[in-house]
N, C-alpha and C positions, 0 to 999 in steps of 0.2 A: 504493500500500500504506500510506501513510503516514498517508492522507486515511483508509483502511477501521480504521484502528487509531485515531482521536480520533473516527470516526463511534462505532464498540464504545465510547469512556471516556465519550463524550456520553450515551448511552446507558444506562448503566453510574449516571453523575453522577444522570440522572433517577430510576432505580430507586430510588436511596439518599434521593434527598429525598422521594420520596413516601414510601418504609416507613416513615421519620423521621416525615412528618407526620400521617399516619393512628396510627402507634403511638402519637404523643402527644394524639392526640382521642379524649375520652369519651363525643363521640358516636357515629362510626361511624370503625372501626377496617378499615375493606377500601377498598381504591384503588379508588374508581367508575370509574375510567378502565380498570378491570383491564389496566393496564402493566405492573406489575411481576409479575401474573400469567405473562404474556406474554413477558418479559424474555428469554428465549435467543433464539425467532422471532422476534422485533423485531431483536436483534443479527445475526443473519444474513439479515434484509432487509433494514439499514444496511450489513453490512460488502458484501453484493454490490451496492448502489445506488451505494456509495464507492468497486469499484472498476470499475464501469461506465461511472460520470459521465462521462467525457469521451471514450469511445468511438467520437461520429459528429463528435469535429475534426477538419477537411481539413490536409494540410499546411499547412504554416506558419504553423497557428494561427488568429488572431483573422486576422490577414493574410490568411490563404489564404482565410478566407470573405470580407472584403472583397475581393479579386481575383475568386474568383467573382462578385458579385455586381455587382463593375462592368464586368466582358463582358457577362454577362447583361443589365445595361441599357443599354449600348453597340451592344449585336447583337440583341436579339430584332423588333428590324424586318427582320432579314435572314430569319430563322426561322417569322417567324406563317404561318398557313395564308391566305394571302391572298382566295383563290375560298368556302373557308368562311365567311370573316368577310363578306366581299363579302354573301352570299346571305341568310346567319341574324343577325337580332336576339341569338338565342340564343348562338349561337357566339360572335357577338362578344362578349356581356357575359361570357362564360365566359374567354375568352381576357384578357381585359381581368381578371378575379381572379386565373387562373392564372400571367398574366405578372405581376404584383405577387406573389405566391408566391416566381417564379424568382428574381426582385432581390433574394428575403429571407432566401438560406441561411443557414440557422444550425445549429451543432451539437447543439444540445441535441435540436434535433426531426430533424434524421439520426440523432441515438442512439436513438430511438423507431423509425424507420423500419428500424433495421441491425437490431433485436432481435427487431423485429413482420416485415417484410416480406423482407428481404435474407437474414440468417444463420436466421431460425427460429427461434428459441431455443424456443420452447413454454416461456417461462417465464409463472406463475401472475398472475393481473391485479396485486397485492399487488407483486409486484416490478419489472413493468413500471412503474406508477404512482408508485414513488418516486422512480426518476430522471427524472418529467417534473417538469424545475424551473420552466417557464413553461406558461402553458393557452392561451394566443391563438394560433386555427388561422393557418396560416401566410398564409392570403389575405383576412385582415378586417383592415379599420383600424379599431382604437379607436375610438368613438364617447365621448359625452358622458357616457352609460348605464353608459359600463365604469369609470369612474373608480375605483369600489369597490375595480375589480380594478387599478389600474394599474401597480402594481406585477408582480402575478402576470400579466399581459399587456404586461409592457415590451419581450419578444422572441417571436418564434415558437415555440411549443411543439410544433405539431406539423402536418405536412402535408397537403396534399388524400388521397393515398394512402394514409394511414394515420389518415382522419378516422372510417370506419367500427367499425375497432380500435380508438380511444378512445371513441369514444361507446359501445360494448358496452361495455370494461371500465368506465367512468365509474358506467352503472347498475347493473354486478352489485356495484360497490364502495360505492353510492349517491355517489357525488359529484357536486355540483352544477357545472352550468355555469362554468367558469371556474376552479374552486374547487382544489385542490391533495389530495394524500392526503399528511394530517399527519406520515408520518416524511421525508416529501421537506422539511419544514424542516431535520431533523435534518443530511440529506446534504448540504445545503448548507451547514450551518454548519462541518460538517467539513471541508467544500472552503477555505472562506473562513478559517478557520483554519490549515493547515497552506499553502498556499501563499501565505500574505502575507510569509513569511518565503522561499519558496524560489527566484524571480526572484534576488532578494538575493543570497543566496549565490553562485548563480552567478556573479553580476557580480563579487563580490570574488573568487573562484577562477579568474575569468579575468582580473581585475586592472582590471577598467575603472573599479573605486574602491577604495581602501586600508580597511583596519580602522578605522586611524584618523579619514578622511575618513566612512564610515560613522555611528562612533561619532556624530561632532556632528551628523550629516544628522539622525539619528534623531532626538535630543532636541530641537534644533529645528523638525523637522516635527513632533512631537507636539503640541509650543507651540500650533503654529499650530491644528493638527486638532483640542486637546480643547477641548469647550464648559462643561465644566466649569472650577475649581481645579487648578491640575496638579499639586501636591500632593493629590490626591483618593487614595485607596487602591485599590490593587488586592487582592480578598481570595483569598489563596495556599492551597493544599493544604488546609495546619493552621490556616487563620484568620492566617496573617503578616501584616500589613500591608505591604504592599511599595508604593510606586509603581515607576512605568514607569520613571524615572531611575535607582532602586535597580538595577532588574533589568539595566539597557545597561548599568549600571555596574559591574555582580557581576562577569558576563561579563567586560569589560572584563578587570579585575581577575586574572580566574584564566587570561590571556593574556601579562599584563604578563611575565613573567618566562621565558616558553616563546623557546626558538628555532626551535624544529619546533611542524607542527600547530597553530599559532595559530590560524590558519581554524576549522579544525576543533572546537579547542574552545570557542570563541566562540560561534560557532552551535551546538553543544552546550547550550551554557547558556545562552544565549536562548534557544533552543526551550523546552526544559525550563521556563525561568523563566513564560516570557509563557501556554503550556501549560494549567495549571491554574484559574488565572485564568477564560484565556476561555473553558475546557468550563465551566467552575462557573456563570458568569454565562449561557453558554446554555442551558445547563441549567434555570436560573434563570427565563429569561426563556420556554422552551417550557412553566413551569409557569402563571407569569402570564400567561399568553396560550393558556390549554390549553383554552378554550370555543372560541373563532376558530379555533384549529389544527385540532384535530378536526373542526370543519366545515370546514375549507380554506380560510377566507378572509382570514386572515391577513393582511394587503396591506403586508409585509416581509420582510426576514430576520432573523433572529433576532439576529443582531448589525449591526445598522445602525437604530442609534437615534444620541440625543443623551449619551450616555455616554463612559467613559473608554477603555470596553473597544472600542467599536466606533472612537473615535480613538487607541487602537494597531492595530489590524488596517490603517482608512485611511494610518495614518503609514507602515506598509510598501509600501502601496500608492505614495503618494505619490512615498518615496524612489526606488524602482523608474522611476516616470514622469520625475523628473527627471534620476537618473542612469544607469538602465538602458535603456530604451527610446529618451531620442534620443540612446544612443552611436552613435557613427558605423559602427561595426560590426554591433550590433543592425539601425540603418537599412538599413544593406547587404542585409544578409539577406531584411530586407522587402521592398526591393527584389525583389533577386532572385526570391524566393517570387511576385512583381507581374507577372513576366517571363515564370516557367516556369509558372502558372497559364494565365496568359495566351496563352503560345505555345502549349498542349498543347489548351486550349478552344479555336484558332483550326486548330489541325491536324484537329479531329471535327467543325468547320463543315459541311465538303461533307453529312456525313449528317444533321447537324439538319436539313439544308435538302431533305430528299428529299420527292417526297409519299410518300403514306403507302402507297399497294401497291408504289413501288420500294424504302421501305425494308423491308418484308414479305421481296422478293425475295433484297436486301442480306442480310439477318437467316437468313437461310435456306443462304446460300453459291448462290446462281442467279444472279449479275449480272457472273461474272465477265468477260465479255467488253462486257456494254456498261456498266457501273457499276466496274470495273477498281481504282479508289481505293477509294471507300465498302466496296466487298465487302470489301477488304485490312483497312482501317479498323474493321468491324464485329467482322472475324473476332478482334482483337483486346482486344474488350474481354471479359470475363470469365462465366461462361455462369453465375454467379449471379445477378447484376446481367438479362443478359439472361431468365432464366427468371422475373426477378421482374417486369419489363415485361410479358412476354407473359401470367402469369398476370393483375394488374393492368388489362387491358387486356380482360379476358374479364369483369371484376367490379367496374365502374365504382362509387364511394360517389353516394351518393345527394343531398348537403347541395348542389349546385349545380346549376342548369337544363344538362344533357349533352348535346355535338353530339361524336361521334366524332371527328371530322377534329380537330378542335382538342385533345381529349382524349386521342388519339394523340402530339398533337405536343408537347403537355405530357408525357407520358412519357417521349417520348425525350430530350428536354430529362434529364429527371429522372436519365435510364436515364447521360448522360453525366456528370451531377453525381458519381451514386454513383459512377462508375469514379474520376474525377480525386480525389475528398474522400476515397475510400479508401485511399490510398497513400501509403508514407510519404515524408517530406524528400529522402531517398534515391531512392527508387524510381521519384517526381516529378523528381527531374534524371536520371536514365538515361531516360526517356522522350520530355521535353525534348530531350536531344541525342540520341537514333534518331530521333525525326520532325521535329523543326525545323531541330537543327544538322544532321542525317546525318547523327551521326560513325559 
């Protein structure tokens, strides 16, 4: 929610400076962009982009896709279709993209697949396309030619299954191969905003750094992060001049004297402080860059230049990697998250491994007496997930040479992803201990 409310001020920042700059030209007095025409519908395809964005993370986060992703390459020799790949040229070079697919979970293109394939949403192309924050199908590697894009193809945008549904919406929207729909810069910026500060907090509300130990992290990772002067300004709401030391230190400041709620109003007032700043300058910078945007190619974020603003967003980044992520608690966690992915991918093996008319039978509830596990196994995963296999399965995409056998067995793959990536922290250790531990 927090991300959908500086997407709307980002939003909000833009309108103001285009009225501003056309009202003050004697040449042409109307926004060519017709944005600010536009301006409610653009805030309500930002604030539900903002609060979508993170929709297709698996447990435990960044973790839980790398857990995934290192059973999948630990095990998909136990899974290929063997006698397929044996026979077909075809099959094999398919299985050979598709198993680089599987190694390459990523959220941002599960959130494409939960909205288009899984939950349905029948939302309108315009809102699907702003939360894809990357464009490189999930089974191409970069080549020499993508460089353009390298940025906007640093991760999987989106999968074999849902390659058909991008390419329709891409051309009712015109968008070019590779290329972005320009308020998905927006939604990013609002992400990379409100969460540089929010790892942070946590860690000092669970104590794993003090206020004060914070305090100096900050101003000395900023040192290091700006490439500029670090007396450079940041320009605030009304034109204040403030740098970043002013702002850790206001906060500071209106702490110094509290017994209670320190925390709280600390981060209080860094948010607030750092806030203005960096919508202003995204703002800013989606207008200097409003040829590129519009056509998608962009090959950035809007806050990840050589400036001051993008070395405060990295400075929170940073502090977080030094003192939040290798606490030894934090570690735990991941851990664990490495354990129960793990465990719960190796308990749905026996049915990766099935051919493909025993798992027809499995899928079906017919196997009880000679397939006994698997059938038990099937029955529990979730009959969304499975009606989206089975439809999937009837309406192969067209972008890769298709041999059944193998494009079966990539679905099931798939069909197990979506079960385990869909569950929360929670949900993930009660399952973990009914089929690993027994409890």
């Amino acid at each position: 929610m927090e991300v959908q409310q500086v997407g709307r001020f980002i939003v909000q920042s833009i309108c103001r400076l285009l009225s501003e700059k056309y009202q003050d030209s004697a040449v042409n007095k109307t926004d060519p962009y017709h944005f600010t025409e536009l301006e409610r519908p653009i805030e309500s395809l930002i604030e539900m982009a903002c609060l979508m964005h993170d929709i297709g993370n698996p447990p435990f986060g960044h973790s839980g896709e790398a857990a995934i992703n290192k059973w999948f390459s630990c095990n998909l020799f136990r899974i290929k279709p063997k006698e397929a790949i044996r026979k077909s040229e075809t099959a094999a070079l398919l299985w050979q993209k598709l198993t680089l697919e599987l190694q390459n979970y990523e959220g941002n293109a599960q959130g494409i697949r939960i909205v288009t394939s899984l939950q349905t949403m029948n939302l309108t192309y315009s809102q699907s396309a702003c939360i894809m924050k990357y464009t490189k199908p999930a089974w191409l590697i970069p080549e020499d030619e993508h460089k353009p894009y390298s940025y906007l193809m640093k991760k999987p945008g989106y999968f074999y299954t849902e390659a058909g549904f991008v390419t329709q919406q891409n051309e009712v929207l015109g968008i070019a191969e590779f290329h972005r729909h320009p308020l998905s810069y927006i939604m990013e910026a609002a992400d990379d905003i409100s969460y540089c500060i929010a790892d942070i907090e946590d860690a000092v509300e669970k104590e794993l750094l003090s206020l004060e130990e914070l305090k100096v992290a900050l101003l000395e990772h900023f040192k290091t992060n700006c490439k500029v002067p670090c007396d450079s300004t940041l320009i605030g709401l009304r034109d204040n001049a403030v740098t970043f030391e002013n702002i850790v230190n206001a906060a500071w400041k209106k702490t110094e004297n509290l017994a209670d709620n320190r925390v709280y109003e600390f981060f209080i007032s860094l948010r607030v402080g750092i806030l203005h700043p960096l919508v202003k300058y995204a703002a800013e910078q989606f207008l200097s860059n409003i040829e590129q945007i519009y056509n998608g190619s962009f090959n950035r974020a809007l806050l990840e230049d050589d400036s001051q603003y993008h070395a405060v967003t990295e400075t929170f980044k940073s502090v977080a990697r030094s003192y939040v992520f290798n606490a030894r608690e934090v570690e735990l966690l991941e851990i664990q998250g490495f354990k129960i992915i793990g465990g719960l991918l190796d308990s749905y093996l026996p049915i990766m491994r099935l051919s493909k008319d025993d798992f027809a039978k499995v899928l079906a509830g017919k196997a009880n007496k000679t397939l006994p596990l698997e059938n038990r196994l099937a029955g529990r995963l979730p009959g969304k997930y499975k009606f989206s296999y089975q439809k999937a399965l009837q309406t192969p995409p067209s972008k890769l040479p298709h041999d059944d056998e193998v494009y079966e067995r990539y679905l099931r793959c798939r069909l197990i992803q979506d079960h385990i990536s869909g569950m929360t922290d929670h949900y993930a250790l009660d399952e973990y201990e009914a089929l690993v531990l027994c409890r």
